[in-house]
Backbone as CSV, one residue per row, in Angstrom:
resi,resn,N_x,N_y,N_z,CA_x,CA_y,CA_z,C_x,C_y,C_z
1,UNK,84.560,84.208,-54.536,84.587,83.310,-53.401,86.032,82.855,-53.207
2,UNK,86.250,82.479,-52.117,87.838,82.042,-51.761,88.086,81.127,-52.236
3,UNK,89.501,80.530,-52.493,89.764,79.151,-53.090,89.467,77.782,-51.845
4,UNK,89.637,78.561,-50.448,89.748,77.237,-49.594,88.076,76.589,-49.463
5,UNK,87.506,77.509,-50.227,85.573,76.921,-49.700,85.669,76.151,-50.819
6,UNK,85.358,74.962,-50.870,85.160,74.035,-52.069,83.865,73.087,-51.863
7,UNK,82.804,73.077,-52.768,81.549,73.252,-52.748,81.094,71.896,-54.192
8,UNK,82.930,71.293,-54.768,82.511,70.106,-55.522,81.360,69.208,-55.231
9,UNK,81.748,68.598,-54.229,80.931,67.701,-53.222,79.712,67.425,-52.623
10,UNK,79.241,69.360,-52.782,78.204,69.565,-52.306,76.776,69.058,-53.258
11,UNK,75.643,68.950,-52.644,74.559,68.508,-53.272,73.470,69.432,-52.616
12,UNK,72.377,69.279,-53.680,71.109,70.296,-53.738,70.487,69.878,-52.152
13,UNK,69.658,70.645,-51.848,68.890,70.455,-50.500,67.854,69.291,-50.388
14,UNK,68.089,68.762,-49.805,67.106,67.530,-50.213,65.461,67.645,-49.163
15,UNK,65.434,68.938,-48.554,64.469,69.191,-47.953,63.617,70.361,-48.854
16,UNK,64.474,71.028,-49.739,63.729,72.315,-50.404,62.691,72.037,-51.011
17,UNK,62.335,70.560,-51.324,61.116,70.236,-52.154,59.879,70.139,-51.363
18,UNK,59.746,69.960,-49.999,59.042,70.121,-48.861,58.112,71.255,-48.908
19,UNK,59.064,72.549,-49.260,58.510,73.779,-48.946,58.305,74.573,-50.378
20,UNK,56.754,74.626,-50.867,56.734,74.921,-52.264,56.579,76.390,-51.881
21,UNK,56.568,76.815,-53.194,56.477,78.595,-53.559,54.804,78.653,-52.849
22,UNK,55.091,79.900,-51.861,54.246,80.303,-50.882,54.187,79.742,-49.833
23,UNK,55.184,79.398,-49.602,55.113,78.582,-47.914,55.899,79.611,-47.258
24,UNK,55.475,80.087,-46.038,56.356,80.631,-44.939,56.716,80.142,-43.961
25,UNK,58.127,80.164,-43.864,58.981,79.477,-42.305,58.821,80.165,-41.546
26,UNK,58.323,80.095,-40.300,58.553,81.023,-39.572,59.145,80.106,-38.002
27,UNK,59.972,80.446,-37.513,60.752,79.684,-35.877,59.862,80.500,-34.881
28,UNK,59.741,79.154,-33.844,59.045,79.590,-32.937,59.984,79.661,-31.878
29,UNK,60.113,80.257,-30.656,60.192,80.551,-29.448,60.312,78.924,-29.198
30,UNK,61.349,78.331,-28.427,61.334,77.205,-27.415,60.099,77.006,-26.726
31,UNK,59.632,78.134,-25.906,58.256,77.819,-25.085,57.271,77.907,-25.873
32,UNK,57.100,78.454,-27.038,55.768,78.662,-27.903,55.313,77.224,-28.891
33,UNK,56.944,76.278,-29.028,56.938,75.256,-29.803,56.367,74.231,-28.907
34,UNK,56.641,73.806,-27.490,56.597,73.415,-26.704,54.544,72.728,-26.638
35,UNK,54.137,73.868,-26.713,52.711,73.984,-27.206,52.065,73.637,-28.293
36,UNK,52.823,73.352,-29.525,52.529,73.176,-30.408,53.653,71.919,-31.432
37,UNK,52.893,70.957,-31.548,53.559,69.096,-31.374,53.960,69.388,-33.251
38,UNK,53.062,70.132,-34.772,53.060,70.250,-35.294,52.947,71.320,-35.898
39,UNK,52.741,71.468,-37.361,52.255,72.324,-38.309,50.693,72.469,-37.736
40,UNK,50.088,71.527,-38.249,48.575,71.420,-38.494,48.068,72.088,-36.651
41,UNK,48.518,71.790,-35.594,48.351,72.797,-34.447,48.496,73.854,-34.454
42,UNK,50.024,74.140,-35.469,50.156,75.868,-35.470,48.726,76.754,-36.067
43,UNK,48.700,75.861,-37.358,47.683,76.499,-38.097,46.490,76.379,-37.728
44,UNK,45.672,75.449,-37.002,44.758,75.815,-36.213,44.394,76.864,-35.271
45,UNK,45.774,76.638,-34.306,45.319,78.024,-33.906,45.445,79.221,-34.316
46,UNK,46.288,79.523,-35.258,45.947,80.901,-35.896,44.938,80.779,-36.468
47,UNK,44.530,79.855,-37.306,43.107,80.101,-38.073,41.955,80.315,-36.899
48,UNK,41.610,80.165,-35.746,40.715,80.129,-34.437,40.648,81.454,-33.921
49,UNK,42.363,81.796,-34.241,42.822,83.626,-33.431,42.106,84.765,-34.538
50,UNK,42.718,84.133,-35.776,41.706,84.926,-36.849,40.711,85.436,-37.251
51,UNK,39.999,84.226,-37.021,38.243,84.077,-36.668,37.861,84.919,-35.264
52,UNK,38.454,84.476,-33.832,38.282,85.447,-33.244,38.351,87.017,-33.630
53,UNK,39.493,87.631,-33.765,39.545,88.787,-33.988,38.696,89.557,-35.236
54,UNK,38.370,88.436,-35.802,37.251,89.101,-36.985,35.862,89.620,-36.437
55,UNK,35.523,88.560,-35.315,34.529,88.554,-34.467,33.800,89.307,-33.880
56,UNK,35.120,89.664,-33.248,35.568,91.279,-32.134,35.337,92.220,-33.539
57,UNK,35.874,92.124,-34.756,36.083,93.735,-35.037,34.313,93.826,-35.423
58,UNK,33.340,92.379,-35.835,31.998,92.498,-35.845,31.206,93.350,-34.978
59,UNK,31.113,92.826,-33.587,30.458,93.442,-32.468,30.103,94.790,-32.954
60,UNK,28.577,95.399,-32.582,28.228,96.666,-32.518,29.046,97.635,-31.432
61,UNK,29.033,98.602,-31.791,29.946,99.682,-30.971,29.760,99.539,-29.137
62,UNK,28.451,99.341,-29.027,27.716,99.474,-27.856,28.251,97.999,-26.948
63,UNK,28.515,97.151,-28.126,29.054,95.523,-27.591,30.463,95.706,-27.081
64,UNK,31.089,96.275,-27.634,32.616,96.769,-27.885,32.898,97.764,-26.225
65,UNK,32.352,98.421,-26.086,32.277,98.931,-24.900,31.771,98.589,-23.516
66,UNK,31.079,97.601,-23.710,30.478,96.936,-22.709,31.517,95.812,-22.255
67,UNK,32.232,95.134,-23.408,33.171,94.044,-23.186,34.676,94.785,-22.627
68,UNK,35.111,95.905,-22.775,36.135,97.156,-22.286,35.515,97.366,-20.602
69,UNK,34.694,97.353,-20.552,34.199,97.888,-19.232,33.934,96.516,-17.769
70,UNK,34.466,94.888,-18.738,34.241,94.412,-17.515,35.507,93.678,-17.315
């Protein structure tokens, strides 16, 4: 490292304790945050999108095609 970066001064993150082992950050889009005031909103709706799409992959074949066709 260079001599002019000097890092004496510096101190540990005082937010890293926030985010334990297995947490994922992920940044949203300006307009996508906009929609969503918190955490606990984000994760609702993915947990809702989840459940949906599990839903969908349930449906009998015959359901699946009928919902394509309107």
């Amino acid at each position: 490292m260079e001599p002019e970066y000097d890092f004496s001064d510096g101190v540990a993150n005082p937010y890293a304790a926030r985010f334990g082992e297995g947490t994922t950050l992920v940044v949203l889009e300006p307009d996508v945050a906009t929609a969503f005031p918190d955490s606990v909103s984000v994760n609702e709706a993915l947990r809702l999108l989840i459940k949906a799409a599990k839903s969908a992959q349930e449906l009998p074949k015959n359901a699946q095609d009928l919902a394509k066709a309107s």
